[in-house]
NUMARRO-49870 format. One line per 3 residues: number of its first residue (from 1); their letters; for each residue x, y, z of N, C-alpha, C. Coordinates in steps of 0.2 Angstrom, whole numbers, plus 2048, in hexadecimal, padded with zeros to 3 digits. Layout:
REM residues N
NUM> A> X,Y,Z,X,Y,Z,X,Y,Z; ...
//
This chain:
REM residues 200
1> XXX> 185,2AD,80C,18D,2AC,80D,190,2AC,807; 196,2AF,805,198,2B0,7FE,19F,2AC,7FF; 19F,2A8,7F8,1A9,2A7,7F9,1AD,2A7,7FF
4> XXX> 1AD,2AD,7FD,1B4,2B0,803,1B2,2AE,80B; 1AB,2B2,80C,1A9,2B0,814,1AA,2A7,815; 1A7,2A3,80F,1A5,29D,811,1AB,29C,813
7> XXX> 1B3,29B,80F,1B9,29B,810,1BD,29B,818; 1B9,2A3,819,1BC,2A5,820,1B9,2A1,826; 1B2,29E,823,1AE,299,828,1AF,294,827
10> XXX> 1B4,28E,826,1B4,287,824,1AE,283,826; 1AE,285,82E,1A8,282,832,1A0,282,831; 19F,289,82D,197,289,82A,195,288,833
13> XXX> 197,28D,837,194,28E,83B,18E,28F,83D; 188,28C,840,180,28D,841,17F,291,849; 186,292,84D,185,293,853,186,29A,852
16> XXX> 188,29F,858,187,2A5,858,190,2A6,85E; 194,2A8,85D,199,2AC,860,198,2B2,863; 198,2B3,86B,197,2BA,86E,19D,2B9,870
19> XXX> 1A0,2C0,86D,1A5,2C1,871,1A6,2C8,875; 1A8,2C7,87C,1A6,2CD,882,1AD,2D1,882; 1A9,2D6,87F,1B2,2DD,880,1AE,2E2,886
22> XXX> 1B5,2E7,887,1B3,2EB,88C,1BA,2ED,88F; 1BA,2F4,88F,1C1,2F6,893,1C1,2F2,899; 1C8,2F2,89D,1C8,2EF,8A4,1C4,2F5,8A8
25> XXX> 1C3,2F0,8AE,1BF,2F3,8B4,1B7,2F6,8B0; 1B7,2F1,8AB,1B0,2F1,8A9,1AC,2ED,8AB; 1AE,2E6,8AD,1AC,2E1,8B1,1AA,2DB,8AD
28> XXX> 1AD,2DC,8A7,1AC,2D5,8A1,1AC,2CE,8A7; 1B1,2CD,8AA,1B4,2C6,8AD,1AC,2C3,8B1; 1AB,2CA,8B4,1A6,2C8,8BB,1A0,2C8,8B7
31> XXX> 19E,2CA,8B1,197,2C9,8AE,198,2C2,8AA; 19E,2BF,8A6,1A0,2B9,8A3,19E,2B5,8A8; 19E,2B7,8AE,19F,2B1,8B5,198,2B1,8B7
34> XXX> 193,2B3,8B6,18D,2B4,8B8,189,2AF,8B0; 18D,2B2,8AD,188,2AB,8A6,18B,2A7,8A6; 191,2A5,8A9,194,29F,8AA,191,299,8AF
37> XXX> 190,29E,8B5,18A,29A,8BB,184,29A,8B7; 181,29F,8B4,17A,29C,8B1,179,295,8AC; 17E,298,8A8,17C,293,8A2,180,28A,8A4
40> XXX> 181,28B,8AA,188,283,8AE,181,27E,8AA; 185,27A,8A8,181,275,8A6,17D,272,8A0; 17C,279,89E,17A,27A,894,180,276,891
43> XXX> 17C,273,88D,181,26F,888,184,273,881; 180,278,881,17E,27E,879,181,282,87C; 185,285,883,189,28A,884,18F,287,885
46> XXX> 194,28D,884,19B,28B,884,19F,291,884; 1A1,291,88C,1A6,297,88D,1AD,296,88C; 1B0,29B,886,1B7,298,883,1BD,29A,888
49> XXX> 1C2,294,88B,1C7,295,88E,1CC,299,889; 1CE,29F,88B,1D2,2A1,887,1DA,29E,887; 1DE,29F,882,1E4,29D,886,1E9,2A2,885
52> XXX> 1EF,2A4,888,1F0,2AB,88C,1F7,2A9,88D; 1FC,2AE,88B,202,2AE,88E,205,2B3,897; 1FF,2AD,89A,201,2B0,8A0,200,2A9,8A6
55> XXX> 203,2AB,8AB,202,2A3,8B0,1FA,2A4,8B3; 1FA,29B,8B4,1F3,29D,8B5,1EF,29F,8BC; 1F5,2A1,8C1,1F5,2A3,8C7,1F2,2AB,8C7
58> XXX> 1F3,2AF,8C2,1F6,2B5,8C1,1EE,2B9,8C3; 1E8,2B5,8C5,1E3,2B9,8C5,1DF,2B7,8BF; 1D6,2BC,8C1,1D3,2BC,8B9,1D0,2B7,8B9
61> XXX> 1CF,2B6,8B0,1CB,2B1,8AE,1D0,2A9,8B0; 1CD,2A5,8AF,1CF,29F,8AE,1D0,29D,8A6; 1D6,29D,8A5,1DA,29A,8A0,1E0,296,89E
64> XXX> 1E0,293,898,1E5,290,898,1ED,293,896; 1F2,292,89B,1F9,297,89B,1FC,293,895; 202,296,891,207,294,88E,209,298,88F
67> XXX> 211,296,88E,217,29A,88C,216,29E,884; 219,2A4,884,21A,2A7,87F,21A,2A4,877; 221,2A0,879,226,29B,874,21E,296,871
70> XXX> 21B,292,876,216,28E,876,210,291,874; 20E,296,874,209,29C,872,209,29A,869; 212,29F,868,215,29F,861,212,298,85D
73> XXX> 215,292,860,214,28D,85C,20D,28B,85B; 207,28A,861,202,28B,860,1FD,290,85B; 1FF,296,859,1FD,29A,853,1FF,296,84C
76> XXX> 206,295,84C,209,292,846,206,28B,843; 203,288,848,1FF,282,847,1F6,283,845; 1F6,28B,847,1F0,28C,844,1EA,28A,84A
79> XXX> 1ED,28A,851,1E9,287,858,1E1,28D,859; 1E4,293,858,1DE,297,85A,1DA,299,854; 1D4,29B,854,1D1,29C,850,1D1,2A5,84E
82> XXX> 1D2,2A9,856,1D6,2B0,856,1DB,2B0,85B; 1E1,2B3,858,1E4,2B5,85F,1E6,2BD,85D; 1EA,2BC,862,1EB,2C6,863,1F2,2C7,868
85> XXX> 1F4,2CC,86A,1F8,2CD,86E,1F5,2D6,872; 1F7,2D7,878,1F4,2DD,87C,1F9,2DE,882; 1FC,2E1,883,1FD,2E3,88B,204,2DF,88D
88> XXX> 206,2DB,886,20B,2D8,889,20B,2D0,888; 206,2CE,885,202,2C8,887,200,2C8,880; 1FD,2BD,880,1FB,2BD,878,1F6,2B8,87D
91> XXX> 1EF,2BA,877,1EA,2B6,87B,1E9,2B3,874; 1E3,2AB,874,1E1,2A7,86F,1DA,2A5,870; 1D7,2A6,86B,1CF,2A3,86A,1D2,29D,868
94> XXX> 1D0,296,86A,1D1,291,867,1CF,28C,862; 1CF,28C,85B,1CC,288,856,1C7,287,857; 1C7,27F,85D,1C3,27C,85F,1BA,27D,85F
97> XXX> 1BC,287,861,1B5,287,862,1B0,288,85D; 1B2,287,854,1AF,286,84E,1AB,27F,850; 1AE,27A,853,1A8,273,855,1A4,275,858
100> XXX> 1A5,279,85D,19E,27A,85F,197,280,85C; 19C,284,858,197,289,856,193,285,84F; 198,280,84E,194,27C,846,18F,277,847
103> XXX> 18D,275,850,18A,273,851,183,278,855; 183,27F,852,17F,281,854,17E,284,85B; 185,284,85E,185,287,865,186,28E,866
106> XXX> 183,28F,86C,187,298,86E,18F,296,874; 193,29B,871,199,29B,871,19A,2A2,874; 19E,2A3,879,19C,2A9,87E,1A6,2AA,87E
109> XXX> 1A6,2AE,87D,1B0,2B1,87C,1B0,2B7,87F; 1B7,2B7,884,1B8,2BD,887,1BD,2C1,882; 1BC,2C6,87C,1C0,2CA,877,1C3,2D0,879
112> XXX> 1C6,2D3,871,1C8,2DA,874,1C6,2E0,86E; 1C3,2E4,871,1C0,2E9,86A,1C5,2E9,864; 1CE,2E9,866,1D1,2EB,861,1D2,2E5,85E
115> XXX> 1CE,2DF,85C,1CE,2D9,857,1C8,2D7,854; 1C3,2DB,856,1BD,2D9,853,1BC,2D8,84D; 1C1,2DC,847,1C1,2DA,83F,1C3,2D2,840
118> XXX> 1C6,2CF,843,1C9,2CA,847,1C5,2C5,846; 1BF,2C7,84B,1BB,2C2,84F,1B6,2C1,847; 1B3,2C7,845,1B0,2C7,840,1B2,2C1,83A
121> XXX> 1B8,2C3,839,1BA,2BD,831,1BA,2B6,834; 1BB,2B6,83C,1BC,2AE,83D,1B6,2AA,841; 1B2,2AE,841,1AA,2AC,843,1A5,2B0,840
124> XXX> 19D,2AD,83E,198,2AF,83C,195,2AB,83E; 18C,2AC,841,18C,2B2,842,191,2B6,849; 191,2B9,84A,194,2BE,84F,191,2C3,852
127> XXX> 18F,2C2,85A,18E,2C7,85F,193,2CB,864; 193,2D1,863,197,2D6,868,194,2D7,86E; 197,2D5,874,192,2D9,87A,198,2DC,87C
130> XXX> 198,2E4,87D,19A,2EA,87E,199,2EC,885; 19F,2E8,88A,19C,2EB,891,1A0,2F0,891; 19B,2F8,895,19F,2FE,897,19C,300,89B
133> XXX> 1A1,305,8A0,19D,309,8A6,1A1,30F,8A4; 19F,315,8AB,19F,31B,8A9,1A8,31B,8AB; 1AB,321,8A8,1B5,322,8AA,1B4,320,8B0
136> XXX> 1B0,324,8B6,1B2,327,8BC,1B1,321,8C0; 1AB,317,8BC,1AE,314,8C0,1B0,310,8BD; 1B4,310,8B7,1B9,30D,8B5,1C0,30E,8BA
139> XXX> 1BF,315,8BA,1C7,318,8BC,1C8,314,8C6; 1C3,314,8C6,1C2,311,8CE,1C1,30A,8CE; 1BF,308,8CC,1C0,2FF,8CA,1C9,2FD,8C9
142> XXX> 1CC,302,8C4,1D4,301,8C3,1D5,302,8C9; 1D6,307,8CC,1D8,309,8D2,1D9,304,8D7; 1D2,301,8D8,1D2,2FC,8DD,1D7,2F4,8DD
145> XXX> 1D8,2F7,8D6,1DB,2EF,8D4,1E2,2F0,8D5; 1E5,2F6,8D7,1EB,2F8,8D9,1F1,2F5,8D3; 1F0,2F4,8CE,1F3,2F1,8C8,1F8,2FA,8C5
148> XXX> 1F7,2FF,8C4,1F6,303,8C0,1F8,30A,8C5; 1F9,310,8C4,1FC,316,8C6,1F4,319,8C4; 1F4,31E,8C7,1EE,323,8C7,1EF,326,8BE
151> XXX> 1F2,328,8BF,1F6,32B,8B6,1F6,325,8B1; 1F8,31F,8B2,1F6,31C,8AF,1F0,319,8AC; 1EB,319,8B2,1E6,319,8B1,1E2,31C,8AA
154> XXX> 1E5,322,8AD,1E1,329,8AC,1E3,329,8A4; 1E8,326,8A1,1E9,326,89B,1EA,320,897; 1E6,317,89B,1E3,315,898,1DC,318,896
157> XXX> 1D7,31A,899,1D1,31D,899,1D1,31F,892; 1D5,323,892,1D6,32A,88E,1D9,327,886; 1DA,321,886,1DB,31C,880,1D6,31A,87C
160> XXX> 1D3,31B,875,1CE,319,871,1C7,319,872; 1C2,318,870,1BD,31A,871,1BB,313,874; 1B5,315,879,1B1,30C,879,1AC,309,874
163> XXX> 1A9,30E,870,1A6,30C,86B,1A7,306,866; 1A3,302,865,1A4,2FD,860,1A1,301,857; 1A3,2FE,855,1A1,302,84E,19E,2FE,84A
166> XXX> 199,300,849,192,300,847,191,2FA,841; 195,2F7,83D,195,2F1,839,196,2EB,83F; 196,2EC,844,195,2E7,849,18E,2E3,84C
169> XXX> 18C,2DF,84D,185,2E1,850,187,2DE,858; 185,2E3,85D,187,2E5,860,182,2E5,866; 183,2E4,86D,17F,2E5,872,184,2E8,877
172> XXX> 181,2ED,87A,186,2F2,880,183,2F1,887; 186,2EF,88A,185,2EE,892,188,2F5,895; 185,2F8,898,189,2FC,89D,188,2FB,8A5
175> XXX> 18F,2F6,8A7,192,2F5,8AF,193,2FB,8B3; 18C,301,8B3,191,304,8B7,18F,304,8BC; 187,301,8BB,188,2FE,8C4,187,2F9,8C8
178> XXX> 17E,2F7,8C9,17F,2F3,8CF,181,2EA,8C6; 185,2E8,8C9,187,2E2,8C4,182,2DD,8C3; 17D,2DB,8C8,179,2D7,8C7,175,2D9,8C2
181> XXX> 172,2E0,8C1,16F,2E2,8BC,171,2E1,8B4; 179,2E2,8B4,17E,2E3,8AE,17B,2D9,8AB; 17C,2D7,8B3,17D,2D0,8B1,175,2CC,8AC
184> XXX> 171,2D0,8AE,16A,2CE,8AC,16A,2D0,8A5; 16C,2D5,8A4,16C,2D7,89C,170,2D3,899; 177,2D1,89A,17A,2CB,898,176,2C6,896
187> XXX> 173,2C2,89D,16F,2BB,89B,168,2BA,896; 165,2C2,897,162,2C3,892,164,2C3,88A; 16B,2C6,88A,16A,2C7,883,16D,2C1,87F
190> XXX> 16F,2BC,884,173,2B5,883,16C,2B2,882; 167,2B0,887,160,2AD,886,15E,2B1,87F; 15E,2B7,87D,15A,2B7,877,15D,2B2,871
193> XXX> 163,2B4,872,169,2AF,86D,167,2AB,86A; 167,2A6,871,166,29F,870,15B,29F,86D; 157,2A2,871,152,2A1,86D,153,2A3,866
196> XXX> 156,2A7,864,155,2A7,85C,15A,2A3,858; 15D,2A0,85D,162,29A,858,15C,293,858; 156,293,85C,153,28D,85E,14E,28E,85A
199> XX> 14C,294,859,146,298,855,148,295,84C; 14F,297,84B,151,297,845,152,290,841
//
């Protein structure tokens, strides 16, 4: 670790940060929710509450809401370790989770492909898991969620590539179908994790 990184790292982090991207209607929330029920009760895992400019009525993950203005001031104070804005909304990784990673834990975040330079300078090491499924049932998973227009759909889809770029090290789940399966690959690749954080 050189200068600069140690700098970006204050924590000297020993744990290991997964953070789960994936366009919507990939099924990020329901596979988070399944190593959520696995791992209940580990003291070495830790699933980060994000905190989100939306009420916390509104559906989704469970997070904690502020106001915009409250968002602003918590940045300014240096509250999150990443934040970002998307869709209208500003989400926050919270500091915090440097205590746990510098204790050597795994640290599970729900991210977004377009901050991963992001996630990279403010943790080390870093894992990406990359959930995707096929367009046709992306495009049908929106649908159902009745959120979106058909066309709109059609031209989220049609936005960016899903690939993560290859300086990442990365693990790809593809949701396209039965989800228990998706979900076993998940728990698997979190079990490898931790043996080689226990190994090391």
């Amino acid at each position: 670790m050189d200068g600069r990184t140690a700098a970006l790292h204050p924590n000297a982090a020993t744990g290991t940060m997964v953070v789960v991207v994936g366009p919507s209607g990939a099924g990020k929330d329901s596979l988070i929710q399944i190593a959520m029920d696995h791992f209940a009760g580990r003291a070495d895992v830790h699933f980060v509450q994000r905190v989100i400019t939306r009420p916390a009525d509104a559906g989704g993950e469970a997070h904690k809401d502020v106001s915009a203005d409250e968002f602003d001031t918590l940045r300014e104070k240096g509250a999150f370790a990443v934040d970002w804005d998307a869709h209208g909304l500003s989400y926050g990784i919270p500091a915090a989770v440097h205590e746990k990673l510098a204790l050597g834990h795994l640290v599970v975040a729900n991210g977004s492909r377009s901050v991963l330079d992001r996630f990279a300078l403010a943790f080390s090491p870093l894992l990406v898991i990359n959930v995707t499924a096929r367009p046709d049932v992306l495009a049908q998973r929106l649908e159902q969620r009745g959120r979106e227009t058909h066309e709109d759909i059609l031209a989220r889809l049609s936005r960016g590539s899903l690939e993560i770029p290859p300086n990442f090290d990365c693990v790809t789940i593809d949701n396209s179908g039965d989800l228990a399966d998706a979900g076993r690959q998940l728990l698997e690749t979190l079990e490898g994790v931790l043996k080689r954080s226990a190994e090391s």
